[in-house]
C-alpha positions as CSV (number, residue, x, y, z in Angstrom):
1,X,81.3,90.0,128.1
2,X,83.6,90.4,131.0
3,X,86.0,87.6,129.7
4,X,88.4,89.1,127.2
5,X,89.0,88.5,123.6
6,X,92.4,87.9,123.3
7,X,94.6,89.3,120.1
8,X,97.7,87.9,119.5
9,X,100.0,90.3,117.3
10,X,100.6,94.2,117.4
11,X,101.1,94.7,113.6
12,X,98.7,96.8,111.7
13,X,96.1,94.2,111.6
14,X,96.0,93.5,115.5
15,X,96.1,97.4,116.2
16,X,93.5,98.2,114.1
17,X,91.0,94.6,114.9
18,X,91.8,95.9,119.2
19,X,90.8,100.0,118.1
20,X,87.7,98.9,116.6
21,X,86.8,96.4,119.5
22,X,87.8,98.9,122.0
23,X,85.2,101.5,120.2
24,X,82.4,98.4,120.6
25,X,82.9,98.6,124.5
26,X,84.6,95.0,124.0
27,X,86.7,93.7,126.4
28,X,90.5,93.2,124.7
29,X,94.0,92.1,125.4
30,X,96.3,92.2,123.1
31,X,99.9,90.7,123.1
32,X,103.0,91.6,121.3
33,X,106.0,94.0,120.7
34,X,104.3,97.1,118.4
35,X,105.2,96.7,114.6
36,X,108.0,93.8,115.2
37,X,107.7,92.6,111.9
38,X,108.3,95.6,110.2
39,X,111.2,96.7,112.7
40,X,113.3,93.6,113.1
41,X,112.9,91.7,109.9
42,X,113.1,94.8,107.3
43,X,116.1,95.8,106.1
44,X,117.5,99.5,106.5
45,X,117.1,101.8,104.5
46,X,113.7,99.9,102.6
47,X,111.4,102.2,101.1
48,X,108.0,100.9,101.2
49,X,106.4,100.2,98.0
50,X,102.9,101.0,99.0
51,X,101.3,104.5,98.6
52,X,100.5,106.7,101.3
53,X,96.8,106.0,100.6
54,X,97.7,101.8,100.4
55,X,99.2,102.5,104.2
56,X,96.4,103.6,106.5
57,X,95.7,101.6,109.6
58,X,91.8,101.6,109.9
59,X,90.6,103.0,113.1
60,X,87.4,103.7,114.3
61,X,87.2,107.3,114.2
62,X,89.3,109.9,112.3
63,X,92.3,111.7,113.6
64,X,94.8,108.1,113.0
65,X,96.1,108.3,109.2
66,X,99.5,108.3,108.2
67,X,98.8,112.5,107.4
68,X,97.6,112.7,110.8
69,X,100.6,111.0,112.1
70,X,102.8,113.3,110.2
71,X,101.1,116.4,111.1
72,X,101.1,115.0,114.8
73,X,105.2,114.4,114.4
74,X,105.8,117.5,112.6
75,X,107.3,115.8,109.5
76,X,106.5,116.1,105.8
77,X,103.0,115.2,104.9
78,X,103.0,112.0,103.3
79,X,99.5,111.8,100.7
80,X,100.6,112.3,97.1
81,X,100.7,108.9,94.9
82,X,104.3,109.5,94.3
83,X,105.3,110.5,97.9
84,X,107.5,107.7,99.1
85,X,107.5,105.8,102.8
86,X,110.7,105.5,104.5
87,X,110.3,102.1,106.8
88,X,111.3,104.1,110.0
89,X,108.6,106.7,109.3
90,X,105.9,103.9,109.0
91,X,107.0,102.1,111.8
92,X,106.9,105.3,114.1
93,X,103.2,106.0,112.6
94,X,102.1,102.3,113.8
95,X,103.7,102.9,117.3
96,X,102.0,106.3,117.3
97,X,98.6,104.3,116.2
98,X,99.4,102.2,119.2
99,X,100.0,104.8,122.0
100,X,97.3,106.8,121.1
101,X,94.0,103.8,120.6
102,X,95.8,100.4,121.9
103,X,97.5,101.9,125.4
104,X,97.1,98.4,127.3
105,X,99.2,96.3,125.1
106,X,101.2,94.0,126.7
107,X,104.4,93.4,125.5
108,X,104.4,89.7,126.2
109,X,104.4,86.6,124.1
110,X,101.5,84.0,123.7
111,X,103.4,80.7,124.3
112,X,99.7,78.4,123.5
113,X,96.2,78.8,122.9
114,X,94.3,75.8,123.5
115,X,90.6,75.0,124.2
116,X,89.4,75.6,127.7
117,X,89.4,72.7,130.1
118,X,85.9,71.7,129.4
119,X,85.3,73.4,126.0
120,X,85.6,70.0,123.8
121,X,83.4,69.8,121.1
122,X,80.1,69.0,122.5
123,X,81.1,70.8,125.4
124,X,78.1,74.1,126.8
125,X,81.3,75.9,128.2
126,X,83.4,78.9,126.4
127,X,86.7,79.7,125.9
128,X,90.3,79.3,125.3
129,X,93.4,78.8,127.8
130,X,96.0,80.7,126.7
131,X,99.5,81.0,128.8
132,X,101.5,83.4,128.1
133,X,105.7,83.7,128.3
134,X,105.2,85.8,131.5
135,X,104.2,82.7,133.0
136,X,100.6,84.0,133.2
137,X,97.6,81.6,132.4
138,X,94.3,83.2,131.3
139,X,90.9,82.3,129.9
140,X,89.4,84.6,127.0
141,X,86.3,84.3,125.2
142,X,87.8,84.6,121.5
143,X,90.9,84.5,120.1
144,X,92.1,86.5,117.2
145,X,95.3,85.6,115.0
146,X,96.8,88.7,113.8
147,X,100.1,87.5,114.0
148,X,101.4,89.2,110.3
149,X,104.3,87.5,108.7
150,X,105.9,86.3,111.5
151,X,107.0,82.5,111.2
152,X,105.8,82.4,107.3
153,X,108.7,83.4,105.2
154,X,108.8,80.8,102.8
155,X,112.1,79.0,101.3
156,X,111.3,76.6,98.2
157,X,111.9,73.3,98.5
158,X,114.7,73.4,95.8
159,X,117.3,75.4,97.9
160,X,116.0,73.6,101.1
161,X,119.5,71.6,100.3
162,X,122.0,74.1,101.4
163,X,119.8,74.6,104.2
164,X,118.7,71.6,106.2
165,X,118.0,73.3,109.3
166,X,116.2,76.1,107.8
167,X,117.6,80.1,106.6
168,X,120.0,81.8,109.2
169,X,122.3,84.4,108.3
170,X,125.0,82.7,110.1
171,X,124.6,79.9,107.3
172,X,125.2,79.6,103.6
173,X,121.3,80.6,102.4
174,X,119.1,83.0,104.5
175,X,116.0,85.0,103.5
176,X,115.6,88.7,103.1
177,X,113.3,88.7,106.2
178,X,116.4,87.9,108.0
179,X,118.0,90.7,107.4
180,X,118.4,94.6,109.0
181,X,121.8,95.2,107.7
182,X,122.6,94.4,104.2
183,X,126.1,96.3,104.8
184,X,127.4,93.0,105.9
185,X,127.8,91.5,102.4
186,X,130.4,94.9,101.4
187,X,132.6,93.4,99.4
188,X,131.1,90.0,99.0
189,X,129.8,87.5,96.2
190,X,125.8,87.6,96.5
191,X,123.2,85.7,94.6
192,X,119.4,86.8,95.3
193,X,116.2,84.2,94.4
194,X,113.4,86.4,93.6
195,X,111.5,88.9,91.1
196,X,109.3,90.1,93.6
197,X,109.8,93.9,95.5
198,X,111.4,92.2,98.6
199,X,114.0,90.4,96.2
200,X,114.6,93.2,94.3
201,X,115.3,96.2,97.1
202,X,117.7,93.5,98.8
203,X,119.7,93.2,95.7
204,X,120.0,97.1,95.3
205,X,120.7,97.7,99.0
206,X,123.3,95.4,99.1
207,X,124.1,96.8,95.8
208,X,124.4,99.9,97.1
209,X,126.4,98.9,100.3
210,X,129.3,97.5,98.2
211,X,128.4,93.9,97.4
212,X,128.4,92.2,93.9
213,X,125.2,91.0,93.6
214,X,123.5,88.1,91.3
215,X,119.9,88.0,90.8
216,X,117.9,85.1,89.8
217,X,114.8,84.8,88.6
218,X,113.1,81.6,87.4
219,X,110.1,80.5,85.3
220,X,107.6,83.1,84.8
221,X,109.3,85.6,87.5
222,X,110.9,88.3,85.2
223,X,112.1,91.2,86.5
224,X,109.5,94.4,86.2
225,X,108.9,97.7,87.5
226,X,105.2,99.2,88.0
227,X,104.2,102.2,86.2
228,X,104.7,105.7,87.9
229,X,101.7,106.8,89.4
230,X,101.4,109.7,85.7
231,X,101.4,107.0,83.6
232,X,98.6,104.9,84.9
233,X,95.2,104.6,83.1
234,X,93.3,107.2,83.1
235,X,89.7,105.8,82.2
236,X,89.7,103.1,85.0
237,X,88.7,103.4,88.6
238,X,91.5,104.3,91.0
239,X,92.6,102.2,93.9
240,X,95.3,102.4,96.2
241,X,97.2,99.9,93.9
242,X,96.9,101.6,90.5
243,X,93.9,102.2,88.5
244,X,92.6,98.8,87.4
245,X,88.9,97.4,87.4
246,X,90.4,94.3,88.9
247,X,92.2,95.9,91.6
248,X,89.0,98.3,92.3
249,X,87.3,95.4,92.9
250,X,89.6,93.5,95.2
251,X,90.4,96.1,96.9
252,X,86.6,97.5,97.7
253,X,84.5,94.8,97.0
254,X,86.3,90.9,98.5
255,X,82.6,90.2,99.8
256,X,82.5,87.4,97.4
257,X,85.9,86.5,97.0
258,X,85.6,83.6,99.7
259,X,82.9,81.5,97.3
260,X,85.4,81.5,94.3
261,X,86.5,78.2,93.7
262,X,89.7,77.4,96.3
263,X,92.1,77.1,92.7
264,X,91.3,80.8,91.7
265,X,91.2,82.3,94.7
266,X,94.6,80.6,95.7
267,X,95.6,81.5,92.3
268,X,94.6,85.5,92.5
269,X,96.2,85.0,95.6
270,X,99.6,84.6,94.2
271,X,99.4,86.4,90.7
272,X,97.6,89.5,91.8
273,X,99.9,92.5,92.6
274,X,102.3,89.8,92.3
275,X,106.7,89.6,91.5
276,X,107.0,93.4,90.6
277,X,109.7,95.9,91.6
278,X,108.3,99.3,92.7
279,X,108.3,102.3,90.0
280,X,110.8,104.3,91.9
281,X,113.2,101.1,92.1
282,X,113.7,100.8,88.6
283,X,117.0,103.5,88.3
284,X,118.3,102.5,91.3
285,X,118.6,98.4,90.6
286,X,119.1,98.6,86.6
287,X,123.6,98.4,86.2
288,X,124.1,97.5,90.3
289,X,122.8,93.7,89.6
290,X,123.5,91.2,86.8
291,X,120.1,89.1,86.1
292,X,120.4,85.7,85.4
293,X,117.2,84.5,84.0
294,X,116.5,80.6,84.1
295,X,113.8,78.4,83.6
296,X,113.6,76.7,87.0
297,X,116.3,75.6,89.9
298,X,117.2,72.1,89.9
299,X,118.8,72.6,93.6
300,X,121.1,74.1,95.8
301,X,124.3,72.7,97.5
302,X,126.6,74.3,100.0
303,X,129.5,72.4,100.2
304,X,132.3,74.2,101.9
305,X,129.4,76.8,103.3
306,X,129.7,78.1,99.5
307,X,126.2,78.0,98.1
308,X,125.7,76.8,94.5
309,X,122.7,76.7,92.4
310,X,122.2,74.0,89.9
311,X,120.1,75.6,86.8
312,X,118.4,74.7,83.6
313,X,118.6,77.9,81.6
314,X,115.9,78.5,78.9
315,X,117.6,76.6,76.3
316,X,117.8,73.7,78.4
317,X,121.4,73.3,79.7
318,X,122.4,73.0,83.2
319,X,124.5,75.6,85.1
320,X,126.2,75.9,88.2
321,X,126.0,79.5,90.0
322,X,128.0,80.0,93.2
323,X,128.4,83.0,95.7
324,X,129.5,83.6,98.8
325,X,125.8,83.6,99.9
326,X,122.3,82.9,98.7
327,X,119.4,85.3,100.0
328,X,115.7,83.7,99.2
329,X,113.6,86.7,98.4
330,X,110.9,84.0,98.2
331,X,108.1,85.5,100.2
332,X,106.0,84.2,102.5
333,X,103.8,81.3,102.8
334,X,100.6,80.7,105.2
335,X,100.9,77.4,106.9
336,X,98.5,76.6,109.6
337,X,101.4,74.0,110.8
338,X,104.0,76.7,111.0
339,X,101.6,78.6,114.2
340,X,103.2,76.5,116.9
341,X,101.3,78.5,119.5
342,X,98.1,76.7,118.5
343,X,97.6,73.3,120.1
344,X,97.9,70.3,117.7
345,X,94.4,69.9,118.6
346,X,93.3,73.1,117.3
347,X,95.4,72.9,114.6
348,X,93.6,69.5,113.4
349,X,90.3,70.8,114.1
350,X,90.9,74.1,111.7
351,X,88.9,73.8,108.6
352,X,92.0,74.5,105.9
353,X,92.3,75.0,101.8
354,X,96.4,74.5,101.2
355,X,97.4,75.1,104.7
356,X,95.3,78.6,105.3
357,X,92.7,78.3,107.4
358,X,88.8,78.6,105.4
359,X,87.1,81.8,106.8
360,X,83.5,82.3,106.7
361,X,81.9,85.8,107.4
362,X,83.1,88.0,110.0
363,X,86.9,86.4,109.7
364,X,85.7,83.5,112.1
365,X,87.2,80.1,111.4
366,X,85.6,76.6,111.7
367,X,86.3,76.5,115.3
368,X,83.7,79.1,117.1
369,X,85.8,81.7,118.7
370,X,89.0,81.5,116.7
371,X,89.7,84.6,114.1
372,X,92.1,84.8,111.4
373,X,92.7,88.3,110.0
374,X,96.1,89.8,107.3
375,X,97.5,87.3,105.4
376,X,96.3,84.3,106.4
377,X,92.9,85.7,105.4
378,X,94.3,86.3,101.9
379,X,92.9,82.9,100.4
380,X,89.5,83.9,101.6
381,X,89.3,87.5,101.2
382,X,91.4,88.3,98.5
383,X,94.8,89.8,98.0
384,X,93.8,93.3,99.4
385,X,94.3,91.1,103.2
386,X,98.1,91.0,102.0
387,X,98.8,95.0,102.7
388,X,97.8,97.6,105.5
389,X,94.5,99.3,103.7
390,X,93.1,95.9,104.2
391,X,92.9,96.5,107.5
392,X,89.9,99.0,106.1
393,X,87.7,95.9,105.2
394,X,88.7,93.3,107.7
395,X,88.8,95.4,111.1
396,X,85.2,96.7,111.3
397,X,83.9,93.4,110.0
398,X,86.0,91.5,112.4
399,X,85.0,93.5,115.0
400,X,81.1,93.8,114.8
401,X,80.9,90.2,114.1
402,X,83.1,88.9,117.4
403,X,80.7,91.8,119.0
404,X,77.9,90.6,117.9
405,X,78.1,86.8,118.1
406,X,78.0,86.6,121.7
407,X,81.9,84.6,121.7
């Protein structure tokens, strides 16, 4: 037990997983800049869509909720269903979840995690090497990925042509987790891909800061706004998400999730609190943005660094659209192949449905020691893993399991 498990990511997962192993006397180090993901890859100004009950960061004992962080800060209490998140205010509460249950974080990089020199399959010995961008090699025991959305944002295929060498703002096409300051487009032509909440807050804060914005939708994605939290349904069980006997039961009960067969659960995955605008978001994005609904993009071209969409609308003709640039709200995508700081061999070795790794009980992976928790736990344990209250499920189980299994 003296060897420690190492947890790569200070996001709300990786804070809460290292507060719960501290609390079981496990050994931890933990590796990352606190809440990067939401600081440097959120735009200003973002509101988060989540209620203040859907934005707890689990911890071990009580005194660390987002009231407690308030009351601690002297600000507003956040609690009601309709009491809106500003980003900054979250961020500050993860930081303040930090300093006050993860002190010893090291604000370093893990450059590679690879087996231990004699811990090859077959191999008694324990272990992973892991060096970090200090320079620093160390051995730990276990390794927990909690690494958040970082590296995952996900550009479809079909705009991948006005972007060979990937989004960058500097370029024609970028994505909206590439961006802190939408007041850069004032003035400017700007087409949006996306129905979902990330897609449809860039469009109205770069409404807002003076661009003419575009957004496009295809297939299935329509634009849509959730209900208010007084007009949900009253006779069904309340969870953070809405009230909703589906949503009750993903949210409280993903035991099972992981024995669904691998095209539901990657299904649920996907459609589940899916491509949906926030209730408060409705009156500020409705006469800022034209829509442009289509039934699917052919491709995208940038010639002369001007992007242009080739469409088929719904009644079947094609269309050229053209801005000055192209943000993909398109998400984020779990690709095993995408977490460089895994050794091929690891990598290979992962057990995987689609590119995510296959998690059994406890968030352990097929290779003994290796833990996967947030969103690349989704396909296994349900869309609840893709926000912060999952960190109520995951973190304890995580943690007594890794505890418990002697790795």
């Amino acid at each position: 037990m003296n060897t420690p498990t190492a947890i790569i990511g200070a996001g709300p997962f990786g804070l809460s997983t290292a507060a719960h192993l501290r609390a079981l006397g496990v050994p931890v180090r933990v590796f990352g800049e606190p809440m990067v993901s939401w600081r440097d890859h959120m735009p200003a100004g973002m509101l988060l869509k989540s209620t203040p009950a859907a934005s707890n960061i689990d911890a071990p004992q009580p005194g660390h909720t987002l009231v407690d962080y308030c009351d601690a800060a002297g600000t507003p209490r956040l609690v009601k269903d309709d009491d809106i998140i500003p980003i900054e205010t979250f961020i500050a509460y993860g930081e303040w979840f930090q300093q006050q249950l993860v002190p010893e974080l090291e604000r370093v990089r893990v450059v590679s995690v690879d087996r231990r020199g004699g811990d090859r399959p077959g191999s008694t010995s324990a272990g992973f090497e892991l060096k970090l961008s200090s320079g620093e090699l160390f051995t730990a025991r276990a390794v927990v990925v909690a690494t958040g959305l970082s590296g995952l944002a996900h550009l479809p295929p079909e705009l991948a042509g006005a972007a060979p060498d990937g989004p960058s703002p500097a370029g024609p096409v970028s994505h909206a987790s590439q961006h802190s300051d939408l007041s850069r487009f004032s003035g400017q032509d700007l087409m949006v891909v996306g129905a979902g909440q990330s897609a449809l807050e860039t469009a109205t804060l770069a409404a807002e800061a003076g661009a003419r914005v575009r957004v496009v939708t295809r297939g299935h994605g329509r634009v849509g706004f959730g209900a208010p939290p007084w007009d949900q349904p009253r006779f069904r069980p309340r969870s953070p998400f809405g009230r909703a006997w589906s949503l009750w039961a993903l949210c409280y009960y993903p035991h099972p999730y992981r024995f669904l067969p691998a095209r539901l659960r990657h299904h649920l995955v996907r459609r589940v609190l899916g491509p949906l605008g926030a209730w408060w978001l409705r009156d500020r994005f409705e006469g800022r943005t034209e829509i442009t609904e289509v039934d699917r993009i052919i491709r995208a071209d940038a010639p002369g660094r001007r992007p242009v969409l080739t469409v088929r609308t719904e009644d079947g003709r094609t269309r050229h659209l053209s801005a000055d640039h192209l943000i993909a709200g398109t998400g984020y995508r779990v690709d095993i192949a995408a977490m460089d700081f895994l050794s091929p061999e690891l990598r290979t070795e992962l057990a995987v449905s689609r590119g995510t790794p296959k998690l059994g009980a406890g968030y352990r992976s097929s290779v003994p020691g290796l833990y996967f928790t947030g969103l690349p736990a989704a396909a296994s344990y349900g869309p609840v893993m893709r926000f912060v209250c999952g960190t109520e499920f995951a973190s304890p189980r995580l943690a007594r399991h890794l505890a418990a299994s002697g790795r």
